[in-house]
C-alpha positions as CSV (number, residue, x, y, z in Angstrom):
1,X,-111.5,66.3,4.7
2,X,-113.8,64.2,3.0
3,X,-115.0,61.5,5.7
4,X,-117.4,59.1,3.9
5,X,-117.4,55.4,3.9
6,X,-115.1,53.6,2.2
7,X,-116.1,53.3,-1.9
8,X,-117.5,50.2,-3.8
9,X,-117.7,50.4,-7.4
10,X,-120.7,49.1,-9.0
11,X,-121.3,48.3,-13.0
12,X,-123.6,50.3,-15.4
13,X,-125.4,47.3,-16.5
14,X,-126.4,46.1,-12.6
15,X,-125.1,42.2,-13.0
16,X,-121.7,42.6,-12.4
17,X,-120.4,41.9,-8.7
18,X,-119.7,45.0,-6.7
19,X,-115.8,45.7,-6.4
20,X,-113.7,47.4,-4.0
21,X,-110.5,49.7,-6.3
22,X,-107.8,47.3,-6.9
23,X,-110.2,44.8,-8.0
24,X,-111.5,47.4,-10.5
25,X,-108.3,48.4,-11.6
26,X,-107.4,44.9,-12.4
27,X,-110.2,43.9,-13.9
28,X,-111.2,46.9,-16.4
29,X,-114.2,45.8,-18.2
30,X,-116.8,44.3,-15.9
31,X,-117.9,40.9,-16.8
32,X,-121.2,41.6,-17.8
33,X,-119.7,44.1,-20.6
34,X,-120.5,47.2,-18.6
35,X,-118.2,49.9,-17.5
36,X,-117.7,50.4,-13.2
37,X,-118.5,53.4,-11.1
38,X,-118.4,54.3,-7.5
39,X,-121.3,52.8,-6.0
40,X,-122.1,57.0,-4.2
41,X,-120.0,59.9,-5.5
42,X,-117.9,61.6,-2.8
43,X,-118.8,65.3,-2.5
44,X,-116.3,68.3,-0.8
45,X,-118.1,71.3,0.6
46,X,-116.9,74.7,-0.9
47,X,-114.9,74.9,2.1
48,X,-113.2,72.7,1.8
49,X,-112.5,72.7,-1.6
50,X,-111.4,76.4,-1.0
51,X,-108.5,75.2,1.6
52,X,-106.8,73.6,-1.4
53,X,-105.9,76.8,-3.2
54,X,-102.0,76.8,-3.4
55,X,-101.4,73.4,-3.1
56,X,-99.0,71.7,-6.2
57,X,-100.9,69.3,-8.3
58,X,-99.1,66.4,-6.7
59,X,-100.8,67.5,-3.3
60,X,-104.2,68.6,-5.0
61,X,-104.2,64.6,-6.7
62,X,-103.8,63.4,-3.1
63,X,-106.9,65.1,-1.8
64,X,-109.0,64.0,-4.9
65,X,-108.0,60.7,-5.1
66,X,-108.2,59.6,-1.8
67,X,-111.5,58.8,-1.6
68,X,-111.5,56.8,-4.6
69,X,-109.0,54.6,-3.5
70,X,-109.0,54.6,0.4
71,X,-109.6,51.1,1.2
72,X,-106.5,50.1,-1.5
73,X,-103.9,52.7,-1.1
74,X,-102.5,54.1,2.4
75,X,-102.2,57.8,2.5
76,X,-98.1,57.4,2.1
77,X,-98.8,54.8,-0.4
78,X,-101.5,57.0,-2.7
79,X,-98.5,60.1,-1.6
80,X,-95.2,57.9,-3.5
81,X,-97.2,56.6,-6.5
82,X,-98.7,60.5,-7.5
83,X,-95.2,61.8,-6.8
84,X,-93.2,58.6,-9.0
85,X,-96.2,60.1,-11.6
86,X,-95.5,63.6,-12.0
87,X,-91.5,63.6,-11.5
88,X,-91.8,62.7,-15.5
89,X,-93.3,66.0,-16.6
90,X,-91.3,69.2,-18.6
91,X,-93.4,71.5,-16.3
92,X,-92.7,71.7,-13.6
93,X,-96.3,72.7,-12.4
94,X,-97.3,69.7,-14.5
95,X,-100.2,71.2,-16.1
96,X,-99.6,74.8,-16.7
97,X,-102.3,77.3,-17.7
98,X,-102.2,79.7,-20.6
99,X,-104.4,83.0,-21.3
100,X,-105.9,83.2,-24.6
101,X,-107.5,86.2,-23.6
102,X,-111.5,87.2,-22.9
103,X,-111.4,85.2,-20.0
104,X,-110.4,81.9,-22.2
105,X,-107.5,79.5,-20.8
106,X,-106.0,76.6,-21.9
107,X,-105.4,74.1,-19.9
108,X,-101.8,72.6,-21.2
109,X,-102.0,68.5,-20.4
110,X,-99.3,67.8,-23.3
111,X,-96.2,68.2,-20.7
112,X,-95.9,64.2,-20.4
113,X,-93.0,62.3,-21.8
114,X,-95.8,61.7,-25.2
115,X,-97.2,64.8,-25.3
116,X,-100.7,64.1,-24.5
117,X,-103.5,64.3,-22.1
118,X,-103.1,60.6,-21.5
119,X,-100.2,61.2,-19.9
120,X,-101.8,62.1,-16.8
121,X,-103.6,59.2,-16.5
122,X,-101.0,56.5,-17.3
123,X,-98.6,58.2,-15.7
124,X,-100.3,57.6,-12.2
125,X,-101.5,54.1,-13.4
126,X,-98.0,52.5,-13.7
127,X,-97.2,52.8,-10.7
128,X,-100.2,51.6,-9.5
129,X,-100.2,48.7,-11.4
130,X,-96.9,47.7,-10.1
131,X,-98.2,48.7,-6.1
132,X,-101.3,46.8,-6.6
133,X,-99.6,43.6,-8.1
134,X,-96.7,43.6,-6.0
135,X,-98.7,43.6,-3.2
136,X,-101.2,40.8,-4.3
137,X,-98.6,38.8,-5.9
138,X,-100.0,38.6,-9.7
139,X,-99.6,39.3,-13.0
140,X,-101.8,41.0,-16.0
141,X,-101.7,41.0,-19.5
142,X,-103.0,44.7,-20.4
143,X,-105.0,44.8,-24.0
144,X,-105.7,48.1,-25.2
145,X,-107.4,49.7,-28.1
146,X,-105.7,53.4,-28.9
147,X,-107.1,55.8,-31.8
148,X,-103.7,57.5,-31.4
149,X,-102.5,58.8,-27.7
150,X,-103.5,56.1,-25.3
151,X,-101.4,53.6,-26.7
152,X,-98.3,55.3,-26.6
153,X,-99.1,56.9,-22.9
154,X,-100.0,53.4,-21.8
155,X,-96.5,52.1,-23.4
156,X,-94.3,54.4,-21.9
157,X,-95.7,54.3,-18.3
158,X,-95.8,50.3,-18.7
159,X,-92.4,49.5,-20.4
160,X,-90.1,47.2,-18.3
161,X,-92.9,46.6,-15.5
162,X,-92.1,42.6,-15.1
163,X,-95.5,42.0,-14.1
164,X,-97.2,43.0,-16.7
165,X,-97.6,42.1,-20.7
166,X,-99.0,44.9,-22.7
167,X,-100.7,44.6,-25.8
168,X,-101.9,47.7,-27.9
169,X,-104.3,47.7,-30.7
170,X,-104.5,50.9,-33.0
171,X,-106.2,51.0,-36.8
172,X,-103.2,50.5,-39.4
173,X,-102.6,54.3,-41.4
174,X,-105.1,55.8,-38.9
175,X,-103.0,57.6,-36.7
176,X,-100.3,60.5,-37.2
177,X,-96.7,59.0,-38.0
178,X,-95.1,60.7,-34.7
179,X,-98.3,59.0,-33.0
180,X,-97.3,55.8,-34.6
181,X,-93.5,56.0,-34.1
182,X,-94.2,56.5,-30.4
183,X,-95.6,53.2,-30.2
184,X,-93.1,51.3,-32.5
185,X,-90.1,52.2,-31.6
186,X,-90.4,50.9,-28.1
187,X,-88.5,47.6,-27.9
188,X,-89.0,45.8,-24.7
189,X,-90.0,42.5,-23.9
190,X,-93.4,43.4,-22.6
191,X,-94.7,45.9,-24.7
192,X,-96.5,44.7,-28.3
193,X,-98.4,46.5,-30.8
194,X,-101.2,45.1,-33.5
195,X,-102.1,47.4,-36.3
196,X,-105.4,46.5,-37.1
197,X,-106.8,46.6,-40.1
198,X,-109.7,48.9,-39.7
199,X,-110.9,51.9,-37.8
200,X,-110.6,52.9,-34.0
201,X,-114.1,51.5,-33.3
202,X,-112.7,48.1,-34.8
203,X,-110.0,48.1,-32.0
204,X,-112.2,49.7,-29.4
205,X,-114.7,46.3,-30.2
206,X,-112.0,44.1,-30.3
207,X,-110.7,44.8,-27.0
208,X,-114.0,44.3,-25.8
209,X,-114.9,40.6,-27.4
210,X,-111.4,39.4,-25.5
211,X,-112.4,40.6,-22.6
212,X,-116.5,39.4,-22.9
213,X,-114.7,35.8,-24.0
214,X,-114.5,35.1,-20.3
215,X,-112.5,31.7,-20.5
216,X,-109.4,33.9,-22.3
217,X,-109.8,36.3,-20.2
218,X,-109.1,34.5,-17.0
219,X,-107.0,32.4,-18.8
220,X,-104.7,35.7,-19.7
221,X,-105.6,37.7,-16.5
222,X,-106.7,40.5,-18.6
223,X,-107.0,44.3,-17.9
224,X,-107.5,47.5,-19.5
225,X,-106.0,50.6,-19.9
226,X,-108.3,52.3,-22.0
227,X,-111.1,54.9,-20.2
228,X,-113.0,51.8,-20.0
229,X,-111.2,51.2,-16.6
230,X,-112.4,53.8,-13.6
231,X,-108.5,54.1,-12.7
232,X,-108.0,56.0,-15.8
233,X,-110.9,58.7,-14.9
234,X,-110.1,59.1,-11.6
235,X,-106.6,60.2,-12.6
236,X,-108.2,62.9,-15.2
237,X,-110.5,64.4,-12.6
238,X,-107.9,66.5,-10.7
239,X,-107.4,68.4,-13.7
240,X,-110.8,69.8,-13.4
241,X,-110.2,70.8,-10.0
242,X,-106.6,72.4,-10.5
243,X,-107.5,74.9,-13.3
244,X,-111.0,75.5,-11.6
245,X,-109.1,76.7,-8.5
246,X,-106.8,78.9,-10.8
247,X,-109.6,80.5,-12.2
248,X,-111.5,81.7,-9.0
249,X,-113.6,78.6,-8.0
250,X,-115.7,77.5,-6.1
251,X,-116.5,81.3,-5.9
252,X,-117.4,82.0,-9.1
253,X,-118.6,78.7,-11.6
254,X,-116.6,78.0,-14.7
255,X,-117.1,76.1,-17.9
256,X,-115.0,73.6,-19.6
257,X,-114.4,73.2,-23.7
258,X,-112.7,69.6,-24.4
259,X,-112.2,68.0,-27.4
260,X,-113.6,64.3,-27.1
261,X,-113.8,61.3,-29.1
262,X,-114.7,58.4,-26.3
263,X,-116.4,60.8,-23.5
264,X,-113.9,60.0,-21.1
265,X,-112.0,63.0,-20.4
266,X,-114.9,65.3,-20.4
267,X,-116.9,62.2,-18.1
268,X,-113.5,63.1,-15.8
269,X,-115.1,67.0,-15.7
270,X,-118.8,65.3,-15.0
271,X,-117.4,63.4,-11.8
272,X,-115.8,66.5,-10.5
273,X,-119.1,68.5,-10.8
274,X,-120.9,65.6,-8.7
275,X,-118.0,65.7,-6.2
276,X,-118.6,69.8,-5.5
277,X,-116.7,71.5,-8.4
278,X,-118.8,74.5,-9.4
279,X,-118.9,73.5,-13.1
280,X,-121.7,75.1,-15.2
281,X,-121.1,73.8,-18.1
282,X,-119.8,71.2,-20.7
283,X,-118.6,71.4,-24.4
284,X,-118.1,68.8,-26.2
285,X,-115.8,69.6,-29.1
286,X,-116.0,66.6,-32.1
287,X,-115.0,66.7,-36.1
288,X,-116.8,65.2,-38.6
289,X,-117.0,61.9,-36.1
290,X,-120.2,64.0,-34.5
291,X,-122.1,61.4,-33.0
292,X,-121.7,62.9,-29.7
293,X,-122.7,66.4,-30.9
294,X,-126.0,64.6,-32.7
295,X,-126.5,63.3,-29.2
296,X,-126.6,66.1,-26.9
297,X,-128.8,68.2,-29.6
298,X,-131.3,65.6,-30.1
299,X,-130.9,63.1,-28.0
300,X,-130.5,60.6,-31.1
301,X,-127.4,58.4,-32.0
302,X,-126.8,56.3,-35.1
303,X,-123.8,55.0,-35.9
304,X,-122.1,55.8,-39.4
305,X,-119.0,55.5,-41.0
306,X,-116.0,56.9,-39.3
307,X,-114.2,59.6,-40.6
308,X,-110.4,59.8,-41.9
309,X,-109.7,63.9,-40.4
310,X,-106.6,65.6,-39.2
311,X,-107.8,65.1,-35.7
312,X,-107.5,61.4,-35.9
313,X,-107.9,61.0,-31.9
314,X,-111.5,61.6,-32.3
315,X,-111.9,59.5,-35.4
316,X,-114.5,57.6,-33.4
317,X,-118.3,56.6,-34.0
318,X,-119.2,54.6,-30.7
319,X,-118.3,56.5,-27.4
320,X,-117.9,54.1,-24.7
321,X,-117.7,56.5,-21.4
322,X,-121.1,57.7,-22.8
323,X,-122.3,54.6,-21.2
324,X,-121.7,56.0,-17.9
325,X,-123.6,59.1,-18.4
326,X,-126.4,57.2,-19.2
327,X,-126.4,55.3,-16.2
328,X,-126.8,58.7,-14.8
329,X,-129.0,60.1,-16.4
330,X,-131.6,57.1,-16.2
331,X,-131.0,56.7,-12.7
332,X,-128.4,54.1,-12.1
333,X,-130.9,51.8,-13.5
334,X,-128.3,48.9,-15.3
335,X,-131.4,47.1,-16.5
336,X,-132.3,50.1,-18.6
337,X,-128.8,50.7,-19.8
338,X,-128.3,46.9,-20.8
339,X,-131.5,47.2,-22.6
340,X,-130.6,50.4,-24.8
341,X,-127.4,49.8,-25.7
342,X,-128.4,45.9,-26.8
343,X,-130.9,47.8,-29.0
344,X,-127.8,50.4,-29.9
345,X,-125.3,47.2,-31.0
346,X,-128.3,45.6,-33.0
347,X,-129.4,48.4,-35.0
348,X,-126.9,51.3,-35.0
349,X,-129.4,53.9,-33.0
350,X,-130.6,54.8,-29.6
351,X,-133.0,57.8,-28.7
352,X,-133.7,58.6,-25.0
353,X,-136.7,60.3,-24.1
354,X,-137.0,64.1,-24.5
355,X,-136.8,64.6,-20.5
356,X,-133.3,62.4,-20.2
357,X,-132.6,65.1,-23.6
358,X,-133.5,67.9,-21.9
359,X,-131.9,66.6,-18.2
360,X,-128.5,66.4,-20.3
361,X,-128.4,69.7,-22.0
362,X,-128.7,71.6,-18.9
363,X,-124.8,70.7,-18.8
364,X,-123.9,69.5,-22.0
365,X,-123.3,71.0,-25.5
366,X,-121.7,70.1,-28.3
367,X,-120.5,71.3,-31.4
368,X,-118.8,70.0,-34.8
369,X,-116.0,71.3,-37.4
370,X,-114.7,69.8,-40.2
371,X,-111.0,69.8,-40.9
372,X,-111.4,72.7,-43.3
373,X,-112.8,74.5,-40.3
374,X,-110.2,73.0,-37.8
375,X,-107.3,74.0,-40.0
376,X,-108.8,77.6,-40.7
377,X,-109.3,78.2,-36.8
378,X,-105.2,77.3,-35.9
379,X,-104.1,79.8,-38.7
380,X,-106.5,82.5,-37.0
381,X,-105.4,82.1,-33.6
382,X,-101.6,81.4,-34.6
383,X,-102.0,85.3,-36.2
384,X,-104.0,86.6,-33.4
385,X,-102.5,84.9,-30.1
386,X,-99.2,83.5,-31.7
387,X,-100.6,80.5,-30.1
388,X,-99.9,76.9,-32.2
389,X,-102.8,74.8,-31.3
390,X,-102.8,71.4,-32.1
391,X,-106.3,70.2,-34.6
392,X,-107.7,68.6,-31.4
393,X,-106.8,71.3,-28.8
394,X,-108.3,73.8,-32.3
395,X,-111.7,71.7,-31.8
396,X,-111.9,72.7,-28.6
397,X,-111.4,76.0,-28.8
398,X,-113.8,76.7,-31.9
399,X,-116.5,74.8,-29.7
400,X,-115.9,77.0,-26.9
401,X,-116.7,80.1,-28.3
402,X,-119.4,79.0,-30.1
403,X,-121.3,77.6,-27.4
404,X,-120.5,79.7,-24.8
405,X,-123.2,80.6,-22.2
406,X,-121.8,83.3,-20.0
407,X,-119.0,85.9,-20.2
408,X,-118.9,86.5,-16.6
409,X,-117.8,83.0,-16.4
410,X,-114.2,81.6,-17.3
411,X,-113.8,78.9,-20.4
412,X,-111.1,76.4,-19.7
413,X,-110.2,74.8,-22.7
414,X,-108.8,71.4,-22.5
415,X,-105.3,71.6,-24.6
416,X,-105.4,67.6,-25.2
417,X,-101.9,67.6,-27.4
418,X,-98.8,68.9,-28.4
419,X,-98.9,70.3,-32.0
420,X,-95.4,68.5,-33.1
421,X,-97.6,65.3,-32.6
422,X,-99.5,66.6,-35.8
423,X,-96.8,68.5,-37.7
424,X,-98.1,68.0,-41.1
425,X,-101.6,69.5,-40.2
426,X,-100.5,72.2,-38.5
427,X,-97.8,73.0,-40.9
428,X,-100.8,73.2,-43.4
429,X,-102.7,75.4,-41.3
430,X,-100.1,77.3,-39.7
431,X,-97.2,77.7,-41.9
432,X,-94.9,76.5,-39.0
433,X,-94.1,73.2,-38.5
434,X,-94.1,72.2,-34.9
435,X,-90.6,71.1,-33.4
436,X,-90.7,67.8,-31.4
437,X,-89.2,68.1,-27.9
438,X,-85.7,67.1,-27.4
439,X,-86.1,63.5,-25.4
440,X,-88.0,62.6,-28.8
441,X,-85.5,64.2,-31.6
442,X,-84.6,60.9,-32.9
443,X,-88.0,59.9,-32.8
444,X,-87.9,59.8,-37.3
445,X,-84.6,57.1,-37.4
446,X,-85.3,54.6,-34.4
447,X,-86.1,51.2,-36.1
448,X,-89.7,50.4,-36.1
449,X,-92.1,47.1,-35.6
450,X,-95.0,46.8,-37.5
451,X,-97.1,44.1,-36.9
452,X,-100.7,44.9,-39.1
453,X,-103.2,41.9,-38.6
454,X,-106.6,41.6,-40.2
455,X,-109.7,42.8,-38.2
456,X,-110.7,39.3,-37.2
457,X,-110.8,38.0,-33.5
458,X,-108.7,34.6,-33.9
459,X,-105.9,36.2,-35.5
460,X,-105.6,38.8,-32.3
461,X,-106.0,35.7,-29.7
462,X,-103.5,33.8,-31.5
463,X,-101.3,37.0,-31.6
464,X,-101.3,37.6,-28.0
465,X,-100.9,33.8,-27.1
466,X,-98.0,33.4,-29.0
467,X,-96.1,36.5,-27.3
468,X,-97.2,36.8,-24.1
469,X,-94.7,34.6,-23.0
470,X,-91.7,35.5,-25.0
């Protein structure tokens, strides 16, 4: 088993004081506006990594997330939070894996009680919100920015925790009704939801001035939920490792397709490469909202206006797990990072240097569809496979076999939603509309609670100040 010392978590920007994993958890954002990492990557020889065929995803999640959080969580601690996780889940494998044929899999992370990858994450983190604070004997408020599936993930793990105060942020008409619904319709005293007026990157910036306004912050006791906080990666990484092991690793490498708006859940696949995982290869599946794909071919980014598609998840302009990669890919040098991405938030671009380019596409691609494509691509495979993809999951799958490398290798493709989250689109595309599971039948009559605010800082501290209390 992995043996190394105990991890410390360092920021990408180099000013921020170096935290052990409950402090990270609890504090999200690092106060000098960077995003934290572990201070060394743990790493598991092939060997080992080997010995973990067979095991059920609760056990494979013990082994990865161990190291992350050994100098928090006791083994039987780390053991009764990932089981409390995953006893929520309609499969009961948790993420089941389905053959698209020509080697192509999709790796189904909609089993959670909203029907989305984020599940996974927020799943494991509510319990480990309520471990951590019980044991420290505090209390958060958690402020989170959603462009669709986070907020309602982070609402149902965190509804009726009595230490905690959760307030969600997503862009008012932005997201998909059943999307929206899952948020308000949840009526408990700790649970709040803004819809801003504005985009995803709105709320995402938002989020990020409350918790850069240091004297609210600790006034508040803030923390995150969003991929901004390391807990949330950590989760996503075993993933990586469970279909990787279905698919014949670490003898054989495989390659990963994901659709991805904020970098986070294809950063999760990153981490497990640098921790041993045999992984050859990246995709990066966008819409319209290509920054990311204009970053890995040319190393250039530039900010434009975001997108209204039918994959509204990845209606984003400004990735904030790219941040990480960066630090990466310049070294770990948080000077150099602060420095770029001042020059980024004043102007709207940011080029890295050809070698940094060249560095990233080694494991990187990306690739772009418009909704006209999206839509055309979950007809096809409906008729071919029988297969209803959701338009995110379709992303995914359309930048898979267009940027595919090697046929000897497998393609796990990252199946980030259910498609009765998006029935209107894939109606459209499909001719079937998508059923909604039956624990969220009566999602279309339970009483709603809209609360749409103006994209303007004040108006969201005065918001929170006034209920966090209630």
């Amino acid at each position: 088993m992995y043996r190394g010392t105990r991890l410390k978590y360092v920021s990408t920007r180099g000013q921020a004081p170096v935290l052990g994993f409950d402090e990270v958890l609890l504090t999200g954002l690092a106060r000098d506006g960077g995003l934290y990492l572990p201070k060394s990557w743990p790493h598991f020889s092939k060997t080992e990594i080997s010995s973990w065929r067979g095991l059920s995803y609760q056990e494979l999640a013990h082994q990865v997330l161990k190291p992350f959080v050994s100098d928090t969580l006791s083994n039987n601690a780390l053991k009764k939070i990932i089981i409390e996780a995953y006893s929520h889940f309609s499969s009961d494998t948790v993420v089941p894996i389905a053959n698209l044929g020509n080697d192509e899999w999709l790796v189904e992370l909609y089993h959670g009680p909203t029907l989305a990858f984020k599940d996974i994450a927020m799943q494991f983190l509510g319990p480990l919100f309520d471990h951590v604070l019980t044991k420290r004997g505090e209390r958060i408020c958690i402020v989170g920015a959603t462009s669709g599936d986070t907020g309602s993930a982070a609402i149902e793990a965190l509804k009726n925790r009595s230490n905690i105060n959760t307030f969600i942020l997503y862009p008012h008409g932005r997201v998909s009704e059943v999307q929206r619904r899952q948020m308000t319709t949840v009526h408990t005293a700790n649970i709040h939801t803004i819809a801003l007026q504005g985009t995803f990157d709105d709320c995402q910036d938002a989020v990020k001035a409350l918790f850069n306004d240091h004297a609210f912050r600790d006034k508040h006791n803030l923390s995150a939920v969003n991929s901004i906080n390391w807990a949330r990666i950590t989760a996503q990484i075993t993933y990586y490792f469970w279909a990787a092991l279905k698919l014949g690793a670490p003898d054989r490498p495989i390659a990963f397709a994901v659709p991805t708006g904020n970098f986070g859940n294809i950063f999760a696949g990153y981490a497990a490469r640098r921790m041993g995982l045999p992984i050859e290869h990246l995709v990066v599946g966008s819409n319209s909202n290509d920054i990311l794909t204009r970053f890995f071919s040319s190393g250039k980014m530039e900010i434009s206006d975001v997108h209204t598609t039918i994959s509204p998840s990845m209606d984003i302009q400004i990735s904030s797990n790219l941040e990480r990669l960066l630090f990466e890919l310049f070294n770990r040098d948080g000077n150099k990072i602060q420095e770029i991405l001042s020059e980024f938030r004043d102007t709207g671009r940011l080029e890295i240097t050809a070698n940094v380019v060249k560095e990233a596409s080694q494991l990187f691609d990306g690739a772009r569809f418009d909704d006209s494509e999206t839509k055309k691509l979950i007809g096809a495979e409906y008729k071919r496979s029988g297969y209803l993809l959701d338009p995110h999951t379709a992303i995914g799958v359309a930048a898979a076999r267009q940027k595919r490398r090697h046929s000897s290798s497998p393609m796990a493709i990252l199946a980030t939603a259910h498609p009765a989250k998006f029935p209107d689109a894939v109606e459209n595309a499909s001719g079937i509309r998508p059923e909604l599971p039956t624990h969220l039948k009566d999602l279309f009559i339970r009483k709603e609670n809209i609360n749409v605010l103006k994209n303007n800082l004040n108006e969201i501290k005065s918001f929170i100040e006034q209920r966090i209390n209630i």
